[in-house]
mmCIF file of the C-alpha atoms, coordinates in Angstrom:
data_MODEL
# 
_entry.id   MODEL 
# 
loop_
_atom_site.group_PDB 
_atom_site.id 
_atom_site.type_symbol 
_atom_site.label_atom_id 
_atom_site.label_alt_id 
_atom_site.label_comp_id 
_atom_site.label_asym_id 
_atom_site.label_entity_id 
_atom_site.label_seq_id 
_atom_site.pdbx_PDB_ins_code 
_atom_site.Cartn_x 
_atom_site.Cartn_y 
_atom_site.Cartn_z 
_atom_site.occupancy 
_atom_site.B_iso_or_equiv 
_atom_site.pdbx_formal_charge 
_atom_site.auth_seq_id 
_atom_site.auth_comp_id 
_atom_site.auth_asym_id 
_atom_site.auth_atom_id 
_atom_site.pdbx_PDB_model_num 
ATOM 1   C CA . UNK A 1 1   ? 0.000   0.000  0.000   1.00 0.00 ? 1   UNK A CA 1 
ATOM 2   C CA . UNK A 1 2   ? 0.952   3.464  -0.355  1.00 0.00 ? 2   UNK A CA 1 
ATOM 3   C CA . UNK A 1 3   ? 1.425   6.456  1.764   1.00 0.00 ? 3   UNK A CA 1 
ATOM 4   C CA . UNK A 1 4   ? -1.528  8.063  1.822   1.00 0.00 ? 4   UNK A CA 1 
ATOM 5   C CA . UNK A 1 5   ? -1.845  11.851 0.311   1.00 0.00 ? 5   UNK A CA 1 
ATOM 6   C CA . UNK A 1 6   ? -2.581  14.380 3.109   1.00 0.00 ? 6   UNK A CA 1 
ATOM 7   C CA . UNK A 1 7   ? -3.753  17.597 1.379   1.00 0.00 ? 7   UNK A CA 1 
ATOM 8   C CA . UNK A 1 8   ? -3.252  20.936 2.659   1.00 0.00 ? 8   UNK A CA 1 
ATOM 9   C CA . UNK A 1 9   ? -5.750  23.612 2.825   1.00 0.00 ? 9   UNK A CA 1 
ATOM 10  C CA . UNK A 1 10  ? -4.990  26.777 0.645   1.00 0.00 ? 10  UNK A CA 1 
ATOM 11  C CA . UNK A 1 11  ? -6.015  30.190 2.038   1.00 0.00 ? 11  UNK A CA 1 
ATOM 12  C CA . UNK A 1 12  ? -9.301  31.220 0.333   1.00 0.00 ? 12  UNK A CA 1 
ATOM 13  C CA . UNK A 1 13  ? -8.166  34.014 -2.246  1.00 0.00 ? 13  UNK A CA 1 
ATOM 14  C CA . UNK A 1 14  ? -9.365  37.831 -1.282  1.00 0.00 ? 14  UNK A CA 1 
ATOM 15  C CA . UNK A 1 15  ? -11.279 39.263 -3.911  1.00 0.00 ? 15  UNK A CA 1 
ATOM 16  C CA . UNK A 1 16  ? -13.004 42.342 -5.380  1.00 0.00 ? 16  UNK A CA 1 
ATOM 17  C CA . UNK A 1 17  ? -15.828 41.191 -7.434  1.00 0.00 ? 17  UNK A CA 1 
ATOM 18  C CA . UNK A 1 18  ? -17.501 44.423 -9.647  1.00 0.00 ? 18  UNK A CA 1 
ATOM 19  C CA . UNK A 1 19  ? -20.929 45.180 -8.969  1.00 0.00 ? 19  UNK A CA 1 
ATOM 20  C CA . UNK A 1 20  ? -21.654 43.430 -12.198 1.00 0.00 ? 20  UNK A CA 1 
ATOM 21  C CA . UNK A 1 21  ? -20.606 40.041 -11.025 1.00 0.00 ? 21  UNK A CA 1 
ATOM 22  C CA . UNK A 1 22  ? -22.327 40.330 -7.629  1.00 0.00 ? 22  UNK A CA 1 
ATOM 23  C CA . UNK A 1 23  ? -25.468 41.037 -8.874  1.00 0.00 ? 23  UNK A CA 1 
ATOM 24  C CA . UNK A 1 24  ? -25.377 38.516 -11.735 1.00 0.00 ? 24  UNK A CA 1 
ATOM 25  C CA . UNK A 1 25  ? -24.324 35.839 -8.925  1.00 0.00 ? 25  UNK A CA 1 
ATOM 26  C CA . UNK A 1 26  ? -27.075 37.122 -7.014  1.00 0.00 ? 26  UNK A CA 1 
ATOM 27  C CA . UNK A 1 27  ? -30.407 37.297 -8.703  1.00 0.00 ? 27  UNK A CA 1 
ATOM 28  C CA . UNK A 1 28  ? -29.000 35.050 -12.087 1.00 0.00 ? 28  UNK A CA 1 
ATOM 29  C CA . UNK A 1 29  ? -27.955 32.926 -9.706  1.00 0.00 ? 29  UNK A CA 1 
ATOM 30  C CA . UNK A 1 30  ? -27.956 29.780 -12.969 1.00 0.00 ? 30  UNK A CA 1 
ATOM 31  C CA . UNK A 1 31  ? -25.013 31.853 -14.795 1.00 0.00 ? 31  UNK A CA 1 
ATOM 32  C CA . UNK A 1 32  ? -22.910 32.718 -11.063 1.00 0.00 ? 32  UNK A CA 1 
ATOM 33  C CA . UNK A 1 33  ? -24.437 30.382 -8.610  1.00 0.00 ? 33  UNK A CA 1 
ATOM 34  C CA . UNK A 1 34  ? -21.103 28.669 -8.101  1.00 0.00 ? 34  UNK A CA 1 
ATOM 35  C CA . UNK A 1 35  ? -19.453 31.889 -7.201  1.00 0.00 ? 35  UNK A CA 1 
ATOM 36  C CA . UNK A 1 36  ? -22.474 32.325 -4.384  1.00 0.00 ? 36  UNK A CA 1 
ATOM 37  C CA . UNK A 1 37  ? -21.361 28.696 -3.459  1.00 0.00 ? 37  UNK A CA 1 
ATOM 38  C CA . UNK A 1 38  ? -17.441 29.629 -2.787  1.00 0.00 ? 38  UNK A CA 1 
ATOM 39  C CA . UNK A 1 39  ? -17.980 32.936 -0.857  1.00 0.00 ? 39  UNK A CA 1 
ATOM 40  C CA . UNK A 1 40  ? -20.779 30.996 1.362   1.00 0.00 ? 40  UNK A CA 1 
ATOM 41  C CA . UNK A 1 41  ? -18.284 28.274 1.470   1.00 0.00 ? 41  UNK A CA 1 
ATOM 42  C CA . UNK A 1 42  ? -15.625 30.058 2.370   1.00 0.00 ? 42  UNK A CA 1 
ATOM 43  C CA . UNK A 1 43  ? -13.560 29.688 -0.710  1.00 0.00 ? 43  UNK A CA 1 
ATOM 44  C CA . UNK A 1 44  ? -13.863 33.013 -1.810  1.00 0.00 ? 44  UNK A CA 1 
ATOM 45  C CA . UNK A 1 45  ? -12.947 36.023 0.481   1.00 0.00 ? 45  UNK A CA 1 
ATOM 46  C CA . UNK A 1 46  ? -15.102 39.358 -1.276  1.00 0.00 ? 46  UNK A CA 1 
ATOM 47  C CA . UNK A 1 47  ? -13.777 42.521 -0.233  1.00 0.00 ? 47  UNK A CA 1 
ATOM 48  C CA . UNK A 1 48  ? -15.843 46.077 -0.693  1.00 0.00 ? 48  UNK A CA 1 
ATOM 49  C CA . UNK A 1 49  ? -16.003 48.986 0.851   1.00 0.00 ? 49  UNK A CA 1 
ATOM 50  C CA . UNK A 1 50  ? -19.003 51.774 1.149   1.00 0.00 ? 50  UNK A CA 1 
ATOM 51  C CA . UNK A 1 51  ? -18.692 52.823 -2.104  1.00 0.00 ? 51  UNK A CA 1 
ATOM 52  C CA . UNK A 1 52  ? -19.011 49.524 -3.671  1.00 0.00 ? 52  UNK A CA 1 
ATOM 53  C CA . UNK A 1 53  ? -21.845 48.517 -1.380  1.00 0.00 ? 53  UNK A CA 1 
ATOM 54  C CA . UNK A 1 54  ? -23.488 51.885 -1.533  1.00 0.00 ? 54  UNK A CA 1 
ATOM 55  C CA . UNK A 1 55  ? -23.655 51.167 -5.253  1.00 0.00 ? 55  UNK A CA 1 
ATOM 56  C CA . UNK A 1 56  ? -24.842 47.226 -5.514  1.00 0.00 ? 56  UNK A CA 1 
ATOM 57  C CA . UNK A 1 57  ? -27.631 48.042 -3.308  1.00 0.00 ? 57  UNK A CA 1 
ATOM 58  C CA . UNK A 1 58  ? -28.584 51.476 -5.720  1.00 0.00 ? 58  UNK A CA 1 
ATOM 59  C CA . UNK A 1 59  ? -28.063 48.675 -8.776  1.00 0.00 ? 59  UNK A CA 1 
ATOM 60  C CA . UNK A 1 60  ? -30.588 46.381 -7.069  1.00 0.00 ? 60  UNK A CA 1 
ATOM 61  C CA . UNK A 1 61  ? -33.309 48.795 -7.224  1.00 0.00 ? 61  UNK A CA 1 
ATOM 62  C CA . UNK A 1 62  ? -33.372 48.811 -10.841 1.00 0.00 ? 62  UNK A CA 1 
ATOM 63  C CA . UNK A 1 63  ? -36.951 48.535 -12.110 1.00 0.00 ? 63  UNK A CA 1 
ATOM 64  C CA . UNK A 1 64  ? -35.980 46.017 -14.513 1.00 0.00 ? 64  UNK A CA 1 
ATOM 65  C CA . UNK A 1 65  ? -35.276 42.990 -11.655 1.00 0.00 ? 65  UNK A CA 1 
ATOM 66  C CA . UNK A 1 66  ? -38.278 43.841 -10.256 1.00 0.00 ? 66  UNK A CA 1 
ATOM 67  C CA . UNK A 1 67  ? -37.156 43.047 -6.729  1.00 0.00 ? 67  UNK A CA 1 
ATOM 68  C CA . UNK A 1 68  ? -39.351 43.988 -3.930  1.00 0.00 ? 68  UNK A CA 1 
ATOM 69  C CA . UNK A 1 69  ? -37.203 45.309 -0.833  1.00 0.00 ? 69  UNK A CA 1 
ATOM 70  C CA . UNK A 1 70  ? -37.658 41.748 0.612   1.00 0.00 ? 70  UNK A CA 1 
ATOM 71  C CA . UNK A 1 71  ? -35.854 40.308 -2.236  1.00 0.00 ? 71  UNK A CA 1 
ATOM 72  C CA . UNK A 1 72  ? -33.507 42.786 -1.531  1.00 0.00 ? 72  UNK A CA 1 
ATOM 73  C CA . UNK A 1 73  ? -32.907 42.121 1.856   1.00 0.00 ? 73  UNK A CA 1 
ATOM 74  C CA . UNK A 1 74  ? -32.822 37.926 0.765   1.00 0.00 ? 74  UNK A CA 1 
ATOM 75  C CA . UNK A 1 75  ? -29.788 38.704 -1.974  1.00 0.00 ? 75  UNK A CA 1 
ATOM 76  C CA . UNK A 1 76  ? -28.234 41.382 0.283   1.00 0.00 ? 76  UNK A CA 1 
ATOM 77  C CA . UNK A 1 77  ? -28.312 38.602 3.303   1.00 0.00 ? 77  UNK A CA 1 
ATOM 78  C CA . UNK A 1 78  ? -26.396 36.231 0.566   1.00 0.00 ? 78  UNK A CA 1 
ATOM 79  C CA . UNK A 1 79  ? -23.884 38.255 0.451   1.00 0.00 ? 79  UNK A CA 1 
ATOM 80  C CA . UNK A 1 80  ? -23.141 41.434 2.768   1.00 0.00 ? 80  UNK A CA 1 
ATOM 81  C CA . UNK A 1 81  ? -22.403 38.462 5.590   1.00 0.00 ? 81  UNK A CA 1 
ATOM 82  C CA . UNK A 1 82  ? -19.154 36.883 3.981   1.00 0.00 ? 82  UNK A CA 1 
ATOM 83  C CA . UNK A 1 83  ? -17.619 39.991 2.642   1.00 0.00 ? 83  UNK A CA 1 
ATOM 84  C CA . UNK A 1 84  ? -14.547 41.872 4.355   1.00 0.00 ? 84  UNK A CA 1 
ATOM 85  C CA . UNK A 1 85  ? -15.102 45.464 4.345   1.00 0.00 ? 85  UNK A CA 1 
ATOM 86  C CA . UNK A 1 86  ? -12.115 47.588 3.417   1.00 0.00 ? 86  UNK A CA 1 
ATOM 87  C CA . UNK A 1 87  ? -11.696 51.585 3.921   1.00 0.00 ? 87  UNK A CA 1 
ATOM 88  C CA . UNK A 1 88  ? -10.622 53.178 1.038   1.00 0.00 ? 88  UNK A CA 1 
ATOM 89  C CA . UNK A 1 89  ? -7.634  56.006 1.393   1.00 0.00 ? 89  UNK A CA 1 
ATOM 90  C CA . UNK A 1 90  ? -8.944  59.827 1.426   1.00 0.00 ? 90  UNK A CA 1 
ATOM 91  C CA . UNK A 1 91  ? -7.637  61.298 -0.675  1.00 0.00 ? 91  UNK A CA 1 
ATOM 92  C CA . UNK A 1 92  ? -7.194  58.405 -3.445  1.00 0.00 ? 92  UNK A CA 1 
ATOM 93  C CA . UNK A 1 93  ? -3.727  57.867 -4.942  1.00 0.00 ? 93  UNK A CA 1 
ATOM 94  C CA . UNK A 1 94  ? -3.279  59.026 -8.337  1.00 0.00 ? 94  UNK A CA 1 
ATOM 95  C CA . UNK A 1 95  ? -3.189  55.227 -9.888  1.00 0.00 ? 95  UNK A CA 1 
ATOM 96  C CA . UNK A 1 96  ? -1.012  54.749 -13.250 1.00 0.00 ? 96  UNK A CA 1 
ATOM 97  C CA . UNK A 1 97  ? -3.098  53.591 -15.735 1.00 0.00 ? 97  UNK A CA 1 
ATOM 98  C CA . UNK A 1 98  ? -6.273  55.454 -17.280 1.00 0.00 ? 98  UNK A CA 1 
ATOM 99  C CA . UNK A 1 99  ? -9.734  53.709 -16.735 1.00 0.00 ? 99  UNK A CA 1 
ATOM 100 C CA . UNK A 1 100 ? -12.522 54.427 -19.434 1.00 0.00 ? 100 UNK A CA 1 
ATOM 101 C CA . UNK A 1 101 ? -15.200 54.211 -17.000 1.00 0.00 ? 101 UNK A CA 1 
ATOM 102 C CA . UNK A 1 102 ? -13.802 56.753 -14.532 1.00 0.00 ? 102 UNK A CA 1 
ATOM 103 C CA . UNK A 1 103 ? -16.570 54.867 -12.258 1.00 0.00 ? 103 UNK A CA 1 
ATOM 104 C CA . UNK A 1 104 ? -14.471 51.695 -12.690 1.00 0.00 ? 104 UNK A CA 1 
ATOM 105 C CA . UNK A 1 105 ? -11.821 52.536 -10.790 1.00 0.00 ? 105 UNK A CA 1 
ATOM 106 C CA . UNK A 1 106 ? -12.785 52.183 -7.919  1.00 0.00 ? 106 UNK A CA 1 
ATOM 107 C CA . UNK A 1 107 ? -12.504 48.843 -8.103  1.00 0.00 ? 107 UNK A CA 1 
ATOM 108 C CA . UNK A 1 108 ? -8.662  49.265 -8.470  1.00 0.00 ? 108 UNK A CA 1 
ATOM 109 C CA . UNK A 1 109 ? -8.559  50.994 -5.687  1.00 0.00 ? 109 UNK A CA 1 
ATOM 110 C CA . UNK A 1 110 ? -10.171 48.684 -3.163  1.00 0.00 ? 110 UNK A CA 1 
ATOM 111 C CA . UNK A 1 111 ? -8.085  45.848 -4.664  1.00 0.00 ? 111 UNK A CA 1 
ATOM 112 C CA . UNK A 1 112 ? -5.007  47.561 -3.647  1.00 0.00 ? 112 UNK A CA 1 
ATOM 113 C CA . UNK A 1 113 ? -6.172  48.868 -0.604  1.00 0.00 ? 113 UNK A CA 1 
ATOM 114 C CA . UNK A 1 114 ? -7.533  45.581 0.771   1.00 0.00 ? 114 UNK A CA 1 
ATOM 115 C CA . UNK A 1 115 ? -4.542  43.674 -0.143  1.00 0.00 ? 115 UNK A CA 1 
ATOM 116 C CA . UNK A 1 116 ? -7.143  41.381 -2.791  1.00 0.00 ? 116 UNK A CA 1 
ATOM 117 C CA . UNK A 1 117 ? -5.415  38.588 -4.743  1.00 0.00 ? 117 UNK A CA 1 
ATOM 118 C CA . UNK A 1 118 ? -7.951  39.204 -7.692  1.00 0.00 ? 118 UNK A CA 1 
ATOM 119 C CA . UNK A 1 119 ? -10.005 41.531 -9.268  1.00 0.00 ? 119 UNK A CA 1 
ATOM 120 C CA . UNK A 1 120 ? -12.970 39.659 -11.009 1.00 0.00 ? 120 UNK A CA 1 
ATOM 121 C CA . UNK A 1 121 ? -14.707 41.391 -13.446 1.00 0.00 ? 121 UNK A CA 1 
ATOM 122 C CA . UNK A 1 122 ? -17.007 41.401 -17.110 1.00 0.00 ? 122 UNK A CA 1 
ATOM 123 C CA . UNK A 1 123 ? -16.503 44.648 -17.710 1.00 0.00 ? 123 UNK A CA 1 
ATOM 124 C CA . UNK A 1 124 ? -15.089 45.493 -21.043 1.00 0.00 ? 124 UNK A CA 1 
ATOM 125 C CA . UNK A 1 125 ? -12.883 48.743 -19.999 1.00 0.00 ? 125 UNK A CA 1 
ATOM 126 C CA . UNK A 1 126 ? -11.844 47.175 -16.693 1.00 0.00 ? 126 UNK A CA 1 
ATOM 127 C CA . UNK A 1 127 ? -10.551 43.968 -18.599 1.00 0.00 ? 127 UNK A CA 1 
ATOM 128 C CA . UNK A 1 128 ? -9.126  46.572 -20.972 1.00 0.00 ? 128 UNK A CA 1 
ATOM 129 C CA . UNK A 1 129 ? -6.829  47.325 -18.032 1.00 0.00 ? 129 UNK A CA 1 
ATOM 130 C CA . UNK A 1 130 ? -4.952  43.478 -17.643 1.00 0.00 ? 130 UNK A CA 1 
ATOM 131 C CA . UNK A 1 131 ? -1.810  44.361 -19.392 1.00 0.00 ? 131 UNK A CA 1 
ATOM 132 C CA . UNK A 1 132 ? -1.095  47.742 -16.890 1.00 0.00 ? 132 UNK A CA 1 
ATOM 133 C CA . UNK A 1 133 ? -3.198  47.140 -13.649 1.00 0.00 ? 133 UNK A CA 1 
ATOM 134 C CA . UNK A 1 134 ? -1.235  46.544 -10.382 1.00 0.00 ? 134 UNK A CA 1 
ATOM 135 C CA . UNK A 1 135 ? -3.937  43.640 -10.092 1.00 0.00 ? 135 UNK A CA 1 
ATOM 136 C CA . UNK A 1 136 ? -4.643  40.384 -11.579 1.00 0.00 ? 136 UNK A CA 1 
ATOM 137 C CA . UNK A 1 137 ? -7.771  40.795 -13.409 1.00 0.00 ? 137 UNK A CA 1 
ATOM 138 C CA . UNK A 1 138 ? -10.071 37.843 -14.047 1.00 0.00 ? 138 UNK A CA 1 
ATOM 139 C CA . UNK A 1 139 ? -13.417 37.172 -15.890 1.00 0.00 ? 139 UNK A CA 1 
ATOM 140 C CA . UNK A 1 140 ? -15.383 34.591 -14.142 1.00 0.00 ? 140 UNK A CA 1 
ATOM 141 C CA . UNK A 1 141 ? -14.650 31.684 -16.015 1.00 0.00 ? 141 UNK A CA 1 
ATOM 142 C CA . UNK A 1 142 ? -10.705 32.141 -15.163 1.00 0.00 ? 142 UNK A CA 1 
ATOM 143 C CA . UNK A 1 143 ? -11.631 32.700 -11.160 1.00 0.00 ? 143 UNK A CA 1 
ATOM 144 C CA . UNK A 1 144 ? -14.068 29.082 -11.560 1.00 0.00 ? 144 UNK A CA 1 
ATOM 145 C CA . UNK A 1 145 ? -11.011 27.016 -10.974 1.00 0.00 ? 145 UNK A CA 1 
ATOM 146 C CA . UNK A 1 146 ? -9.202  29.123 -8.892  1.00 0.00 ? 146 UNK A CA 1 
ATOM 147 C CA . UNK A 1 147 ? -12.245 28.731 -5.801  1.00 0.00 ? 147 UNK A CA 1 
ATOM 148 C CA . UNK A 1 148 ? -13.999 25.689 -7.134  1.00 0.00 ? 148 UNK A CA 1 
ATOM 149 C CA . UNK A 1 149 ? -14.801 22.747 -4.800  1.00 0.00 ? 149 UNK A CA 1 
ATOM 150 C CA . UNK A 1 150 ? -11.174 21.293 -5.361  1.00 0.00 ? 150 UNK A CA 1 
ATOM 151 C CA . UNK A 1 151 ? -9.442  24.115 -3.329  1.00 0.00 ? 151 UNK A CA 1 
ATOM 152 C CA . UNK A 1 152 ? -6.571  21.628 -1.604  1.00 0.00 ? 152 UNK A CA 1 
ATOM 153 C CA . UNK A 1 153 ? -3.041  20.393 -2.613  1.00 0.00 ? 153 UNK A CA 1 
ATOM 154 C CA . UNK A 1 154 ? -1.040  18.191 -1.586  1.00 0.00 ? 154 UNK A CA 1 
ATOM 155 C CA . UNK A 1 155 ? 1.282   18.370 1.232   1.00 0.00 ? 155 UNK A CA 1 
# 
């Protein structure tokens, strides 16, 4: 017989998900369900901060999800729980790169200030920035094996 494998644990990654990934985990939960799965699991870390917050729960009120604010409260409750709220500088470092979407970079900001391994993101101008952010930028589909259910190595 062998020696058997003992697997270590890895730390769950820290991440800063955009707004647009939070709410499509959220309330499409058939296209992001997974990622709802590894932050409830523990296998994802989110990290946000007021402004990010302030503006998934503005995003939530759009007419066209037709929440009601108990919905709201249900997806907010799936979520607000796990994440690890970071304070962002005042006043913001200049950063070196130039985002599109000058709302967009906030999410550069938070990564850096909350120490995040990824940024994890669908957003066009904000994947635009790979090549010159001081942050590993994912889509969804590259994070999926990162935090999915095999999360161990071995020893």
């Amino acid at each position: 017989m062998g020696t058997p494998v003992r697997l270590k644990t890895l730390p769950a990654p820290r991440i800063v998900f955009d707004t647009n990934i939070v709410v499509s985990a959220l309330v499409f939960a058939q296209r992001l369900g997974w990622l709802r799965a590894a932050w409830a699991s523990g296998r994802a870390v989110p990290i946000a901060c007021r402004e990010t917050i302030t503006e998934l729960q503005r995003v939530l009120l759009y007419p066209k999800f037709r929440l009601t604010p108990a919905d709201r409260e249900i997806l907010l409750g799936d979520y607000l729980p796990y994440i690890e709220i970071v304070r962002l500088p005042v006043p913001l470092a200049p950063l070196p790169l130039a985002c599109r979407d000058r709302n967009d970079i906030v999410f550069i900001h938070l990564a850096l200030a909350g120490g995040a391994d990824f940024l994890v993101s669908g957003d066009k101008d904000i994947a635009s920035l790979r090549a010159t952010a001081p942050i590993s930028i994912l889509s969804p589909a590259e994070l999926r094996p990162i935090v999915g259910p095999a999360h161990t190595t071995p020893l």
